[in-house]
ROBA-361780 format. One line per field, with one value per atom (N, C-alpha, C): residue number from 0; atom name; x, y, z. Coordinates in pm, whole numbers. Layout:
BEGIN
num: (NUM, ...)
atomo: (CA, ...)
xx: (X, ...)
yy: (Y, ...)
zz: (Z, ...)
//
This chain:
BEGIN
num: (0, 0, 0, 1, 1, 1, 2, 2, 2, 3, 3, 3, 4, 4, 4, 5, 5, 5, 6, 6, 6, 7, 7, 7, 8, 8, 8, 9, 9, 9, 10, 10, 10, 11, 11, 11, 12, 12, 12, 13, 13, 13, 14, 14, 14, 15, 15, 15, 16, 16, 16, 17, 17, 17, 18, 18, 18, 19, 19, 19, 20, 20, 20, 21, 21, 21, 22, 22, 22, 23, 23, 23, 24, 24, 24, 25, 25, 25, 26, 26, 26, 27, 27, 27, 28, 28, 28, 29, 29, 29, 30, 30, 30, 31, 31, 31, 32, 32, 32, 33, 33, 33, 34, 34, 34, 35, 35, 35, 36, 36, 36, 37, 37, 37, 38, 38, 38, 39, 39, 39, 40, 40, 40, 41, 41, 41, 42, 42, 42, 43, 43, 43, 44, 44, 44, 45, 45, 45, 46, 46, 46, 47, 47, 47, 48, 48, 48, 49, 49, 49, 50, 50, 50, 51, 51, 51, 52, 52, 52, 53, 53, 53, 54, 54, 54, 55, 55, 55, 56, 56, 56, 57, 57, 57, 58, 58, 58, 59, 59, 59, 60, 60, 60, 61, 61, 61, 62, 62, 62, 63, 63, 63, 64, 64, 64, 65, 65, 65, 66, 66, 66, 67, 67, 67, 68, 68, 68, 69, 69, 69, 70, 70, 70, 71, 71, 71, 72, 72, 72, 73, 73, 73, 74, 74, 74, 75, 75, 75, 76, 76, 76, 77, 77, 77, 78, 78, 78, 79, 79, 79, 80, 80, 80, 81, 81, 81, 82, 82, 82, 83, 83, 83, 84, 84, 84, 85, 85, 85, 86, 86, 86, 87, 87, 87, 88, 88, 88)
atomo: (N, CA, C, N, CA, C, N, CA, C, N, CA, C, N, CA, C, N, CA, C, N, CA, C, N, CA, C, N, CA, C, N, CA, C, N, CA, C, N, CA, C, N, CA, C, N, CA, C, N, CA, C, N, CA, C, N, CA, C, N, CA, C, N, CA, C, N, CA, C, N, CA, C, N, CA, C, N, CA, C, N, CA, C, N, CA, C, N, CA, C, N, CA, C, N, CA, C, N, CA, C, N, CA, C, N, CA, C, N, CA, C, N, CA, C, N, CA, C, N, CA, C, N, CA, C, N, CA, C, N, CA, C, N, CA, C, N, CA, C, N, CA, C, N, CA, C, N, CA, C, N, CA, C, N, CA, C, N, CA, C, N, CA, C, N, CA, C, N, CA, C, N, CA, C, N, CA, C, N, CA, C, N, CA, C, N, CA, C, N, CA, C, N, CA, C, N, CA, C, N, CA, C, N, CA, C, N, CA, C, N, CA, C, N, CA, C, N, CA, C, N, CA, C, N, CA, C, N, CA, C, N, CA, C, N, CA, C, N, CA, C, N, CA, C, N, CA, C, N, CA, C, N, CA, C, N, CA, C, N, CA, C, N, CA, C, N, CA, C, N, CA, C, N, CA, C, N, CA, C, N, CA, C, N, CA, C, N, CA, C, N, CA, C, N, CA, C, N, CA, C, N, CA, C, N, CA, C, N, CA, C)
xx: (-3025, -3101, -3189, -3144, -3236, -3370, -3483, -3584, -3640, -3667, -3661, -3772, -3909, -3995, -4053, -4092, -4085, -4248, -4277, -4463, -4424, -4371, -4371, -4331, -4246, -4219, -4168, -4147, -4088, -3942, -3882, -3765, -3699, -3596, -3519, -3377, -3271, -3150, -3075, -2990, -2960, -2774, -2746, -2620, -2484, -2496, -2367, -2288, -2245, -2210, -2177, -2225, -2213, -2061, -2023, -1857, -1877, -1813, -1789, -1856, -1846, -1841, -2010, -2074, -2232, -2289, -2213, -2314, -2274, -2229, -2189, -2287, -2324, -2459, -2536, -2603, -2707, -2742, -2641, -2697, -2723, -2613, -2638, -2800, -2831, -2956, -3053, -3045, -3123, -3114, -3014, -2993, -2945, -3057, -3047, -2989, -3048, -3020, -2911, -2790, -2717, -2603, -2538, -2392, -2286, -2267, -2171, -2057, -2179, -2099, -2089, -1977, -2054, -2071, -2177, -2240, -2166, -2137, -2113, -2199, -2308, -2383, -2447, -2468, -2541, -2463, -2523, -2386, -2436, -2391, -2401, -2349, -2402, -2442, -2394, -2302, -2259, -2297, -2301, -2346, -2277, -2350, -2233, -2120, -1977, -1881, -1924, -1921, -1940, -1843, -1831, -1718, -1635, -1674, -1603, -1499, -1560, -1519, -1333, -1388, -1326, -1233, -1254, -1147, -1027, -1072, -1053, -941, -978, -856, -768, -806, -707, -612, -629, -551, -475, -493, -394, -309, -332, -242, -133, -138, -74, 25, -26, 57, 91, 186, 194, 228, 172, 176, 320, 392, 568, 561, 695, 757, 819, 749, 816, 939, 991, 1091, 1164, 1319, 1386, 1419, 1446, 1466, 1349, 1211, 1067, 1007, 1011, 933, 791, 761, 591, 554, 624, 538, 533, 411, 399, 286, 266, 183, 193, 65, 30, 124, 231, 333, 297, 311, 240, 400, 352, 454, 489, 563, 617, 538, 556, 547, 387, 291, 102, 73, 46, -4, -58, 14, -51, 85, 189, 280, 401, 471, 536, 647, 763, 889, 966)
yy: (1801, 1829, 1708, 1657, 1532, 1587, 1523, 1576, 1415, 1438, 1375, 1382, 1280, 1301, 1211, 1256, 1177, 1254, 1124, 1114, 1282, 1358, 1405, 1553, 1541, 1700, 1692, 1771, 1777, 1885, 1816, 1912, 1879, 1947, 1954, 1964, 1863, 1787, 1929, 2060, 2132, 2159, 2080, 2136, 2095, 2070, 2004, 2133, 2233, 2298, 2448, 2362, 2527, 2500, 2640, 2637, 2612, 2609, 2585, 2726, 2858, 2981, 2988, 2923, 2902, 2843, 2728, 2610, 2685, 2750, 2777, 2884, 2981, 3102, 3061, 2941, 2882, 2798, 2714, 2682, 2789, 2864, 3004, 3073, 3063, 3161, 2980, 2893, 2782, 2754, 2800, 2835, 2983, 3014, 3147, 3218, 3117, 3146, 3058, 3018, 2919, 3078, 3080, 3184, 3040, 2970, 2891, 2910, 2850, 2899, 2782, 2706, 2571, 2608, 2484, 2530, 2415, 2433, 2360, 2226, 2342, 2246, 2141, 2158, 2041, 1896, 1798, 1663, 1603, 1484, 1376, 1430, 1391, 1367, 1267, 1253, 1146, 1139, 1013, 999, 1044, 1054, 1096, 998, 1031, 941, 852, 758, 604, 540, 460, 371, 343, 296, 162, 285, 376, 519, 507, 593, 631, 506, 393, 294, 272, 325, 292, 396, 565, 693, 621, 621, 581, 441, 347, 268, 310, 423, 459, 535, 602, 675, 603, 480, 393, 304, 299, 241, 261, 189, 240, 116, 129, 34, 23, -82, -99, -177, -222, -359, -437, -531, -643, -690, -748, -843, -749, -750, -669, -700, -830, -928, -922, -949, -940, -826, -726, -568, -620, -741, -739, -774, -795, -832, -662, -620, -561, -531, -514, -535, -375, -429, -273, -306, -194, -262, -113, -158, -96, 16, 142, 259, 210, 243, 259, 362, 407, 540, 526, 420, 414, 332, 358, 272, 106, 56, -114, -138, -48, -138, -177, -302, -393, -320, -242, -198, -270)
zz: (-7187, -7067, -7037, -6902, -6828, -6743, -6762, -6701, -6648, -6474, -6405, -6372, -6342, -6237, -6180, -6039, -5928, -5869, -5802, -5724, -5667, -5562, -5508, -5530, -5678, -5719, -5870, -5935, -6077, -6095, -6160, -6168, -6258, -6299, -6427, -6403, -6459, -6401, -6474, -6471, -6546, -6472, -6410, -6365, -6435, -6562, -6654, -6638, -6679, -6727, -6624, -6470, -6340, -6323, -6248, -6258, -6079, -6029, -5878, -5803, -5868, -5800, -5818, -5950, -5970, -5856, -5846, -5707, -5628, -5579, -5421, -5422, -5493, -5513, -5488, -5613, -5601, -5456, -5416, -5275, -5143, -5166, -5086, -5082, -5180, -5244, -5127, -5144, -5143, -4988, -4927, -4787, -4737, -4703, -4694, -4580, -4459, -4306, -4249, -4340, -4306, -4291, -4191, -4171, -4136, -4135, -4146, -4024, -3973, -3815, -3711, -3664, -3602, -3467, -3416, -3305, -3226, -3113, -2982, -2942, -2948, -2824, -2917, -3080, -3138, -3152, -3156, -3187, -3073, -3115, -2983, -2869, -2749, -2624, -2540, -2462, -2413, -2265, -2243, -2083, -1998, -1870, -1752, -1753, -1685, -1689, -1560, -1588, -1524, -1436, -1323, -1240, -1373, -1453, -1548, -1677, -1644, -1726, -1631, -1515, -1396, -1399, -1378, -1347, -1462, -1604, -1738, -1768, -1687, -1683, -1563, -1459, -1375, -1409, -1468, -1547, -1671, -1706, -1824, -1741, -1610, -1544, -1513, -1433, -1369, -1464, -1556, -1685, -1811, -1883, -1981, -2127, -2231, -2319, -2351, -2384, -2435, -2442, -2535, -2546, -2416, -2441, -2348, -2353, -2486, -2510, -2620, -2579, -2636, -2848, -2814, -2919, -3027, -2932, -3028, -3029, -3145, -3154, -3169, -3184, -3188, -3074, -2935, -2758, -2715, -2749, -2658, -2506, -2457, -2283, -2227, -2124, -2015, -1895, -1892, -1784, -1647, -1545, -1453, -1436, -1389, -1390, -1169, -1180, -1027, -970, -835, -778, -763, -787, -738, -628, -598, -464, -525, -416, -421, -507, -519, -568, -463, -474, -381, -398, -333, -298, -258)
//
């Protein structure tokens, strides 16, 4: 048995010997009001979507990542899809 102490509290290192079904009690008992339930709304926060957002979906619409060169599997490029406006017929 390790006995640890620190400016702020005292305690006693005793967990060699808990089986898995022990810690999970013991933290249970140590969180009492935890139901293990996740919440939605906590977590980062992201900004409103932006022009540079907006321009960034509408460019994945219009195109699509592939190989260029049949010969070389490592060229690949954003090759523009047909059928969007501003394209030359």
């Amino acid at each position: 048995m390790k006995k640890k102490n620190k400016e702020y509290a005292q305690y006693e290192e005793n967990k060699k010997g808990l089986t898995l079904i022990e810690r999970t009690r013991e933290h249970q008992l140590r969180h009492p009001n935890d139901k293990n339930i996740r919440r939605e709304e906590k977590g980062i926060t992201w900004s409103k979507i932006t022009e540079r957002d907006k321009r960034l979906q509408q460019f994945y619409k219009e195109h699509i990542y592939t190989f260029v060169d049949e010969n070389d599997l490592s060229k690949k490029a954003w090759i523009r899809i047909s059928g969007f406006k501003g394209d030359e017929e």
